[in-house]
Structures are given as C-alpha cells and as structure tokens.
VODREN-921211 format. One record per residue (C-alpha): residue number from 1; residue in one letter; x, y, z. Coordinates in Angstrom, 3 decimals, m for minus. Layout:
N
SITE pos code       c1       c2       c3
SITE NUM    A        X        Y        Z
...
This chain:
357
SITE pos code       c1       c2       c3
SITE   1    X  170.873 m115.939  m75.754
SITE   2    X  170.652 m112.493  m73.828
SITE   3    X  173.889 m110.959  m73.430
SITE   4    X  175.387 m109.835  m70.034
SITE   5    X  174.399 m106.787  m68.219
SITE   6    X  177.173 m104.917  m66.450
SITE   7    X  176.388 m103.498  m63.409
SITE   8    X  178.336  m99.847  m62.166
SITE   9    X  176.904  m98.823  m58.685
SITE  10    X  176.797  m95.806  m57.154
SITE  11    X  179.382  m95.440  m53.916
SITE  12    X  176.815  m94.383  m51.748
SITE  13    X  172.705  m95.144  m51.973
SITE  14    X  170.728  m91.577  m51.998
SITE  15    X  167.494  m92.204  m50.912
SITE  16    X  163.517  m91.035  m50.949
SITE  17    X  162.649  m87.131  m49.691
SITE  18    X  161.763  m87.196  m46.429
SITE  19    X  158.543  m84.959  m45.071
SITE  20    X  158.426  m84.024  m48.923
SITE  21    X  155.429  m84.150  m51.494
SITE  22    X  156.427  m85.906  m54.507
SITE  23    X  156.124  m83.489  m58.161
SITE  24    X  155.858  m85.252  m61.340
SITE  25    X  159.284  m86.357  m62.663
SITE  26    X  161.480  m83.849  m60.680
SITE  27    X  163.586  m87.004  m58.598
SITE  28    X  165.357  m89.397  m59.978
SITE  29    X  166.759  m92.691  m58.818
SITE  30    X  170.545  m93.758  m57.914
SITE  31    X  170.944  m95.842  m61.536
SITE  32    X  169.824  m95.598  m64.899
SITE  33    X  169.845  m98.932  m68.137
SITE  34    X  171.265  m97.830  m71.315
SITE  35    X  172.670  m99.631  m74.679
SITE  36    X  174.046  m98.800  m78.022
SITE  37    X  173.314  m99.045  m81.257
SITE  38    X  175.073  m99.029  m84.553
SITE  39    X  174.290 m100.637  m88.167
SITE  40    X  175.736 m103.910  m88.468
SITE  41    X  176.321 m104.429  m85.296
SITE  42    X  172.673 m104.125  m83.740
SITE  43    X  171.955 m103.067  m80.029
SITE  44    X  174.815 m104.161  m77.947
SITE  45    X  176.688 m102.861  m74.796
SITE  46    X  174.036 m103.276  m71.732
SITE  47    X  174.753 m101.562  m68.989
SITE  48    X  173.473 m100.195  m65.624
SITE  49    X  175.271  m96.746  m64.507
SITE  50    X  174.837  m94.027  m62.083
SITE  51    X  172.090  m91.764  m62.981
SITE  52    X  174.545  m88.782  m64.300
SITE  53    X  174.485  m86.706  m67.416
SITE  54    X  175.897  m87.716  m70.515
SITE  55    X  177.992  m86.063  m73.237
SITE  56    X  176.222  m85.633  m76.768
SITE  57    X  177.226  m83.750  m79.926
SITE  58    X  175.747  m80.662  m80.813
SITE  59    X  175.354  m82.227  m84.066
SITE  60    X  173.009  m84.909  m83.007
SITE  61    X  170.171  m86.029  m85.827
SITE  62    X  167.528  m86.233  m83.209
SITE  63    X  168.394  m82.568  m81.889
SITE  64    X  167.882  m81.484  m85.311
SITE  65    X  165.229  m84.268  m87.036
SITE  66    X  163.142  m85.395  m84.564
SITE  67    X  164.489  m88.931  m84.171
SITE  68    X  163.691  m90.237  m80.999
SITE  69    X  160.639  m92.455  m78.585
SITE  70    X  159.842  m92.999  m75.358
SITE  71    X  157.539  m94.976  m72.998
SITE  72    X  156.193  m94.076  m69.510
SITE  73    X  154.930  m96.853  m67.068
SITE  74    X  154.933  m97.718  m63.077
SITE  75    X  155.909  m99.725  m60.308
SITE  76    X  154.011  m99.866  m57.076
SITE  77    X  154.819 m100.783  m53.791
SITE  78    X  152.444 m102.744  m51.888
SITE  79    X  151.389 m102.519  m48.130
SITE  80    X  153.544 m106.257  m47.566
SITE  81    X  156.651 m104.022  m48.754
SITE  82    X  156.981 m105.799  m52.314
SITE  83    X  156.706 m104.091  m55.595
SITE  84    X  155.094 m104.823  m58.555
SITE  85    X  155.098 m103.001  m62.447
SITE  86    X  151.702 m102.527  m63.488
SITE  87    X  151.685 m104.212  m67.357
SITE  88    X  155.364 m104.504  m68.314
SITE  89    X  154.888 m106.183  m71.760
SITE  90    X  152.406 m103.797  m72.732
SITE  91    X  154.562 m100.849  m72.825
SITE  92    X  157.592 m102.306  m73.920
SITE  93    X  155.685 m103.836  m76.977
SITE  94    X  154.098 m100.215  m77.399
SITE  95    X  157.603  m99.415  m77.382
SITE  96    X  158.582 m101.234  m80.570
SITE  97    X  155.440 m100.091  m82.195
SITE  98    X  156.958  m96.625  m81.849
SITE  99    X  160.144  m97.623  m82.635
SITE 100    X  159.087  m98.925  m86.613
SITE 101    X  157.240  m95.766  m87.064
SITE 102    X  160.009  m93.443  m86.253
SITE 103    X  162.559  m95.817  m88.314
SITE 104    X  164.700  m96.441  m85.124
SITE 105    X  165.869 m100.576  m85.075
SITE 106    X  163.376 m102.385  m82.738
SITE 107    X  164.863 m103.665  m79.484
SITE 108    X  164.456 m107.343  m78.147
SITE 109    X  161.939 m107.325  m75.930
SITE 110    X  162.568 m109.985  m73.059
SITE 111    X  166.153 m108.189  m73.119
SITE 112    X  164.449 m105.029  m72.385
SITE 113    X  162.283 m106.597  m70.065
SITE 114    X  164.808 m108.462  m68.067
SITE 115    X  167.289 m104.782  m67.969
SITE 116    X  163.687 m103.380  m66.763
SITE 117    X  163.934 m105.964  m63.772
SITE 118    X  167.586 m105.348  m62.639
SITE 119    X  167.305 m101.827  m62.613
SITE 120    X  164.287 m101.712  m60.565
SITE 121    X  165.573 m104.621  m58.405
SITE 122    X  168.773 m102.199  m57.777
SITE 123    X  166.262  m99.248  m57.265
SITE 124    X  163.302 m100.596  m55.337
SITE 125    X  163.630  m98.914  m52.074
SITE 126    X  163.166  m95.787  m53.912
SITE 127    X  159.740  m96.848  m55.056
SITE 128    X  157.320  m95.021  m52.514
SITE 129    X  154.493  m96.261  m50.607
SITE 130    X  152.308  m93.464  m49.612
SITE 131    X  148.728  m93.719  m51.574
SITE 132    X  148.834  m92.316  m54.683
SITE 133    X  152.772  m92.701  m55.510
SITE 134    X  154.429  m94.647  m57.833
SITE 135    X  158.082  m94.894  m59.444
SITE 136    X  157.301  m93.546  m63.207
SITE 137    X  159.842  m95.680  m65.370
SITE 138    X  160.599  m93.623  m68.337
SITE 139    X  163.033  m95.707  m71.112
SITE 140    X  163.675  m93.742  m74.079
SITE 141    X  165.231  m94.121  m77.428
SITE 142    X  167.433  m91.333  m79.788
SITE 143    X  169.423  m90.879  m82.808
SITE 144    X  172.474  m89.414  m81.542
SITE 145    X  174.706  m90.070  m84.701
SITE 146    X  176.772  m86.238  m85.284
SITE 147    X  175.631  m85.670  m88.660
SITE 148    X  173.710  m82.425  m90.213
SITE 149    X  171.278  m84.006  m93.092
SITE 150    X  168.323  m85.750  m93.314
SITE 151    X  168.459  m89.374  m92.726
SITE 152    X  167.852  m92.510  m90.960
SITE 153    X  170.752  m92.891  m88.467
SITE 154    X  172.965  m95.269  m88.237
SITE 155    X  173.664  m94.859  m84.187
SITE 156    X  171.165  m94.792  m81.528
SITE 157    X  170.851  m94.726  m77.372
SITE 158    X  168.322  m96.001  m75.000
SITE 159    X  168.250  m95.198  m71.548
SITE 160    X  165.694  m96.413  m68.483
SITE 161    X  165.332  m93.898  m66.253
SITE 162    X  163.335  m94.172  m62.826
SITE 163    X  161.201  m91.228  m61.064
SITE 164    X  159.387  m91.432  m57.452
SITE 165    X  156.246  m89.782  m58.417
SITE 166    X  153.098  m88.182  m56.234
SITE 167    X  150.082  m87.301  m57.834
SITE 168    X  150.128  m86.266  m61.757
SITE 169    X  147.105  m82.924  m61.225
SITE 170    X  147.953  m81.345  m58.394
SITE 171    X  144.179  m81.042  m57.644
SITE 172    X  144.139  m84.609  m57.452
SITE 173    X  140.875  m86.758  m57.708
SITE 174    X  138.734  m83.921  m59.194
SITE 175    X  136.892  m83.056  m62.774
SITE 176    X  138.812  m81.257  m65.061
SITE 177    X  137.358  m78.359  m67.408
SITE 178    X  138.809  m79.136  m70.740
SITE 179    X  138.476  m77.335  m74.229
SITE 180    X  137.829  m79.089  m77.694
SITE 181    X  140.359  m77.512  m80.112
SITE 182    X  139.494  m76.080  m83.210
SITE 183    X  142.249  m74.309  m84.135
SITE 184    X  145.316  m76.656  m84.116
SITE 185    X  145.819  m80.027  m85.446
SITE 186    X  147.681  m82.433  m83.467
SITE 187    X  148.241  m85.700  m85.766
SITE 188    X  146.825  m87.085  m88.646
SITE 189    X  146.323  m90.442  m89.874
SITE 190    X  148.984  m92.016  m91.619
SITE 191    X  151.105  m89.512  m89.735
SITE 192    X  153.097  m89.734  m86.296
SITE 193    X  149.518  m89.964  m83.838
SITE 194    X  150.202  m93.076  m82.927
SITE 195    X  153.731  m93.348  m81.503
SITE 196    X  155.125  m92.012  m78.174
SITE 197    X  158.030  m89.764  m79.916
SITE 198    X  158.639  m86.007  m78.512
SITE 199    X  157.165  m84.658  m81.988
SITE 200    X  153.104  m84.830  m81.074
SITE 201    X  154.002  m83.679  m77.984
SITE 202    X  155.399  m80.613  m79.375
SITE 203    X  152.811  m80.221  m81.613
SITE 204    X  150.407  m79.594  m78.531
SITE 205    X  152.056  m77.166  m76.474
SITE 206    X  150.782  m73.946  m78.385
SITE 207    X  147.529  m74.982  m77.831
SITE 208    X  147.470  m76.277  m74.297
SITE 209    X  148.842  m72.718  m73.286
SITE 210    X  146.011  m71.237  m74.608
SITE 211    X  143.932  m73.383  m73.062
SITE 212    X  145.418  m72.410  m70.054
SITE 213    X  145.324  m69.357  m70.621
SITE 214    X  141.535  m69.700  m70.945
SITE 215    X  141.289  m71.296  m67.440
SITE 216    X  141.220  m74.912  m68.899
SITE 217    X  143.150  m78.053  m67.510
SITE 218    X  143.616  m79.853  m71.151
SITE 219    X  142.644  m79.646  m74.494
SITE 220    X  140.525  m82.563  m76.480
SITE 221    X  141.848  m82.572  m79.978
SITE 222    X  139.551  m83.548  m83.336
SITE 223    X  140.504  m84.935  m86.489
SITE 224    X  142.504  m83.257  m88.743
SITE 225    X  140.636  m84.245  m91.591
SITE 226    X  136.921  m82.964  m90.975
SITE 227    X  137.736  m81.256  m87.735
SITE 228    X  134.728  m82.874  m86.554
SITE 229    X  135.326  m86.234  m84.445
SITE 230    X  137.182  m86.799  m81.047
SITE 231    X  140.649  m88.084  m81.197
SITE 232    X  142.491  m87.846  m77.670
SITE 233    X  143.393  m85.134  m74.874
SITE 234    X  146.636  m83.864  m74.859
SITE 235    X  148.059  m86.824  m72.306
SITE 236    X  144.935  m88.939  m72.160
SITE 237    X  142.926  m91.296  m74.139
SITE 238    X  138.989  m90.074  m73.762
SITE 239    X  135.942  m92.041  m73.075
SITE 240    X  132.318  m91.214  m72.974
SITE 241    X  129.319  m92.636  m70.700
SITE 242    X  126.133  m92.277  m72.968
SITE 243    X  122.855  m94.354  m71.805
SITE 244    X  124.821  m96.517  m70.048
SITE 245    X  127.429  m97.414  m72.941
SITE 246    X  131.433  m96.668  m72.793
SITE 247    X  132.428  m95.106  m75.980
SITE 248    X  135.923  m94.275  m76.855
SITE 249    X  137.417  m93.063  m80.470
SITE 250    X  138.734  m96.165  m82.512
SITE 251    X  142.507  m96.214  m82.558
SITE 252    X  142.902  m95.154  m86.300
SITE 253    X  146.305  m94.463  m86.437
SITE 254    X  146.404  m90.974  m85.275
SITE 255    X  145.218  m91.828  m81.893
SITE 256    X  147.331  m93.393  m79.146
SITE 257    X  147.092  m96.838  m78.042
SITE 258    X  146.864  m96.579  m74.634
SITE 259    X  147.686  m99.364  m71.921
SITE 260    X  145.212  m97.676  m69.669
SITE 261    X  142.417  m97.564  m72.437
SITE 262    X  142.704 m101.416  m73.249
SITE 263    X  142.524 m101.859  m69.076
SITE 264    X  139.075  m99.573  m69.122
SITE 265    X  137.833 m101.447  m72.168
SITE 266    X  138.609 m104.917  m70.263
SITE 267    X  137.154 m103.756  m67.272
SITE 268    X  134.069 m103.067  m68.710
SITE 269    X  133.437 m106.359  m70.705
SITE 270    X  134.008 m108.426  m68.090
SITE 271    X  131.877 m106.048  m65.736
SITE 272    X  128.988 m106.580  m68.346
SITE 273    X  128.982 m102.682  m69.236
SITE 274    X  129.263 m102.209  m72.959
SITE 275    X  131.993 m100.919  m74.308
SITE 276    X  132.154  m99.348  m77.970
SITE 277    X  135.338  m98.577  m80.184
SITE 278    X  134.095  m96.152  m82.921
SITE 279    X  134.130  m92.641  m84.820
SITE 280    X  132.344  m89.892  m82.386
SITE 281    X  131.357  m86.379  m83.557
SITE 282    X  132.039  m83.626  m81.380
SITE 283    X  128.631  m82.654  m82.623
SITE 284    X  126.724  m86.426  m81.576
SITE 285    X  128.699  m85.284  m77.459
SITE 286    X  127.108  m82.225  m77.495
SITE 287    X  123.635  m83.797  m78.540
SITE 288    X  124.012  m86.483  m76.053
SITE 289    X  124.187  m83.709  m73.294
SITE 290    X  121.335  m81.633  m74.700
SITE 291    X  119.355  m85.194  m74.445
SITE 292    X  120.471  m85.468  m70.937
SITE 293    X  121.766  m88.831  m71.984
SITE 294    X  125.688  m87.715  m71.541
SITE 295    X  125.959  m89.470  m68.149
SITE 296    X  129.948  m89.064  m67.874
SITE 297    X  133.243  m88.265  m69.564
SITE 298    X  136.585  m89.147  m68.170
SITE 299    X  140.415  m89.858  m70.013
SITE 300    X  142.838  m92.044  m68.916
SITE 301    X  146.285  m92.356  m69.226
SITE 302    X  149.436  m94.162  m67.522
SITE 303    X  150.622  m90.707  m65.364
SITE 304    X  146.643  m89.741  m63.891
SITE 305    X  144.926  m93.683  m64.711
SITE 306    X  141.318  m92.069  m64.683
SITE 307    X  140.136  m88.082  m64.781
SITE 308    X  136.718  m87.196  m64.902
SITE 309    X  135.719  m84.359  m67.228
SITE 310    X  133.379  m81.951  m65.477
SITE 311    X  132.905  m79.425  m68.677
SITE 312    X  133.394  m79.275  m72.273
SITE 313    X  133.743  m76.563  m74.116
SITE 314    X  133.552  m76.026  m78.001
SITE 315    X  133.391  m72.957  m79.713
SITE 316    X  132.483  m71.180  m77.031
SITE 317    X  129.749  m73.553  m76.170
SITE 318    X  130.123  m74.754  m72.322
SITE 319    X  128.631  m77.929  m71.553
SITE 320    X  128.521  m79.310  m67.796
SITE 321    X  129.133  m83.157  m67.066
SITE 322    X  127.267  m84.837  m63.953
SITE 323    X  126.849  m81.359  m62.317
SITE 324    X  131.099  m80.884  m63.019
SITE 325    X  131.030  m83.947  m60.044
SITE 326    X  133.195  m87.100  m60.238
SITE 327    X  131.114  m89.888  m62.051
SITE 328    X  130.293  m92.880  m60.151
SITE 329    X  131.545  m95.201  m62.785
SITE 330    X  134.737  m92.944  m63.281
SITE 331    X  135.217  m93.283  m59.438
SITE 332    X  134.838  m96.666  m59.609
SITE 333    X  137.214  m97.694  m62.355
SITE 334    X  139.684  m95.116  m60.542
SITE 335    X  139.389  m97.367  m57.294
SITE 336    X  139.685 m100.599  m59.124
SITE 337    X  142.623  m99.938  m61.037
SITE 338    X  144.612  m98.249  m58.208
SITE 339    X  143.109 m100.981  m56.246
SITE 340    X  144.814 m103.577  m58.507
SITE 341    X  148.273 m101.688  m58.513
SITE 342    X  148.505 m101.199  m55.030
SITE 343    X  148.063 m104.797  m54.625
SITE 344    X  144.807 m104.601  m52.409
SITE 345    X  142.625 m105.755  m55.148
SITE 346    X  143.001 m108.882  m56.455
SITE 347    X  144.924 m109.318  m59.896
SITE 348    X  142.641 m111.054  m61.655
SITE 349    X  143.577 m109.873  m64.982
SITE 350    X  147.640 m110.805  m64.656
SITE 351    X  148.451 m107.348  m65.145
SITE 352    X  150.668 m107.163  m62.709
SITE 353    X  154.300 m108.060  m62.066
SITE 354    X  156.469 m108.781  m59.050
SITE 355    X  159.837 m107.028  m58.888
SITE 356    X  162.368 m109.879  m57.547
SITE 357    X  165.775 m109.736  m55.553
C-alpha cells in the first residue's frame, strides 16, 4: 500500500514568462517531490514542497564520491489544453537501472509514478504550449549522508523537479557538425556508460570544449577498448542510414539506453525500414560515405528527440552528410515523434500519458 503524500503549497501561484523565449532548464516550477532515505527504514517521508533551496552538509558523500542519478523526461501540452508525459514508465524504470549501478536503494516505481502525477497535476499550467516546448521533468537521486570516507551511504534524497523548456540547440531544426573523439574516453564497459549519474557527464566536458573550440556542436565518442567503434554523442544516442538500413551501436553496457532510441527503433519496424543493433567501426562510416552509400546520420535523445548530423569529422578527416541538409527520414521521424507528443498524431504506440486533475 502506497503511503500518503503531503502536500505544502506555495501562497501565491508564479506563473509562465510572458513575451519570453524559453532556455533550457533556466525556470523552474512553483513545487518540487522529494523523499528520504535511510537503512532500515527504506524510502519514506513523501512530500510535495515549494521549489526552494535546501540545506546540505559540506560533508556530503556524493559531493565528495560521486553518489548520485538522475532522469530527464517531458510533458506536453496539447492544442485541447490537456497534457500528457511522453513514456513515464520508461524513464522511471531507466531510473532504477541507474540506481543498482550506482549502489543507491531502488525506489518503488508506481510510488514514483503516482508522486510524478501529483506534482505535475499541481504544476500543469506551467507546462507551455507554443511548438516546440515542453516541461523537462528532472527527478534526481543523492547520497547526502555527512561522512568523509569511501562508502555506500546509508542516507539518500530524491527530488522531482519541473522546467518549462523551448528548444534544446538554439539553431533549432538544423544539422549539426560533430567530431569523433580520439583523444578522451568517456565510459567503458563494465564501467558507469550505462547509467544517468553526473560522473559520465563529467567525464565529457574536457572534450566537448575542445570541440567547441574547434567550431563543432558535439562530440561522437568510440570505445575505449579499440578506440575504433561508435558508442554515443555526448547527450545523444547515434544512428546511421546506410542503403536504406538504420544502424545504431548495440547497448553494451557502456552505451546509454535511450527512451528515444527504443522509439526510433520501433518506428522503424513497424514502418518496414530495417533497423540493426550492432558493433560499427568508425572506419566501416567513413567507407560507407566514400561508397556514397552513407545516406544519413542523426542522434536522438529526450532534450533535442532527433538531430541530423551534417559532417563528421575524424582525425582531421571531414566527411559531409546529405550535402550537410536535414535527411528526409530524419525529418520525418522528427515530425512523427513531436507529432505524437503534441497530441496531433495519433498514439498508436501507448506512449503517451494523460496528466489528470
């Protein structure tokens, strides 16, 4: 039996921007979810709050060790004026999956699922409406037991937070120039790849600023192993068009499992197109191009859904995708998913779900 959720509200509403653009993750709502955790006595205290900050120790294991996940999903509102979360169970399931690899206790999931619901029920009119928005729902789990030493703790938070959101690249709908790392390593199997937790995100920064630096948009990482086949981009799963074919990396445990990539791969099965999960050289890309049989490349991912790659480059090597112009079957897989969470295509799939009261 699910235990109550107490409910703080704030005294007054605050309310969308008006006559603003929406950045990435700048806004937040009027209320936040967030429970406890401590051995013995499992996760306990529900709550919804006031969005506010909270005190923390200085001596915090996940400050200092690195304990600590999060997820990142939407909600939509449609043109009717309801809203809807685009794959709910998905991403709080991914969320557990995180959870056992960085030791931190797994959370009931149709309790997280039904704080999900309240909050955004409390929050809706904050979700905006304008194409291309969305309220990005952030929950996130961390040690905060005050203890200097290595070890599993013994205390833990998770908070739901909720961001109105415009576009994630500020250039919107376009190709992207991205370069294929050869330098850094990112994950490796058997390693951390595979979980949302701050860590691989850290672990990328030094190399997406050189990439900027170089006039790229994102870097595509390769194994750490043979430094040879394509793993993921630094916030997207990647996919290649070759004759005709979808081909995407095999999640091998150092590759994120992303909600976005199973909704591509779906798409494309029950479109007829076929759809491949296996090893890819950087190397077998590059011939595919020389061939002229590299018909597209795009990544997707939960903030952007699709981005088409318009050049690749790799030790110096520049290749150019589809004349550096958005694919047609990038385009179209970008329409149909957007279509589906903006409620003007219909939901065949059941991937989304209505946000009641």
């Amino acid at each position: 039996m699910m235990t109550e959720i107490a409910v703080t509200k704030v005294k007054k509403a605050g309310a969308l921007p008006a006559g603003q653009d929406l950045v990435f993750g700048k806004i937040f709502t009027d209320h936040m979810f967030t429970m406890d955790y401590l051995t013995g006595k499992g996760w306990h205290n529900r709550r919804i709050v006031p969005y506010a900050d909270f005190p923390a120790s200085p001596a915090m294991l996940s400050l200092h060790y690195g304990q600590a996940i999060f997820e990142g999903m939407k909600a939509f509102r449609s043109a009717d004026n309801r809203a809807w979360v685009f794959r709910p169970y998905d991403y709080l399931n991914r969320f557990n999956r995180s959870a056992k690899l960085l030791n931190i206790p797994v959370m009931d999931v149709e309790e997280n699922h039904e704080a999900l619901f309240k909050l955004l029920a409390l929050d809706k009119h904050w979700i905006p409406g304008k194409p291309g928005t969305s309220l990005y729902i952030r929950p996130f789990v961390f040690a905060d037991e005050p203890q200097l030493g290595v070890k599993v703790a013994d205390s833990y938070k998770m908070f739901i937070i909720l961001s109105p959101v415009g576009a994630y690249y500020k250039t919107g709908f376009k190709p992207i120039s991205i370069k294929v790392e050869d330098k850094y390593v990112r994950a490796t199997i058997g390693g951390l790849g595979e979980a949302k937790t701050p860590a691989n995100y850290a672990m990328s920064l030094a190399a997406q600023q050189d990439a900027y630096a170089g006039g790229f948009g994102q870097v595509l990482w390769l194994d750490a192993v043979h430094r040879k086949y394509v793993e993921e981009v630094g916030t997207m799963n990647i996919l290649f068009k070759i004759k005709g074919e979808i081909i995407t990396p095999a999640l091998n445990g150092s590759i994120l499992g992303g909600n976005t990539r199973k909704t591509v791969l779906e798409l494309c099965r029950s479109w007829g197109v076929k759809a491949t999960e296996r090893q890819i050289s950087v190397e077998e890309v590059f011939e595919a191009h020389a061939k002229g049989e590299l018909e597209e490349v795009f990544g997707s991912g939960t903030a952007a859904v699709i981005s088409p790659v318009g050049e690749l480059t790799w030790k110096g090597q520049k290749i150019v995708i589809n004349n550096n112009q958005t694919g047609e079957f990038s385009q179209k897989l970008f329409d149909y998913v957007t279509g589906v969470q903006s409620v003007k295509i219909a939901d065949q799939f059941n991937w989304m779900e209505e946000i009641k009261g």
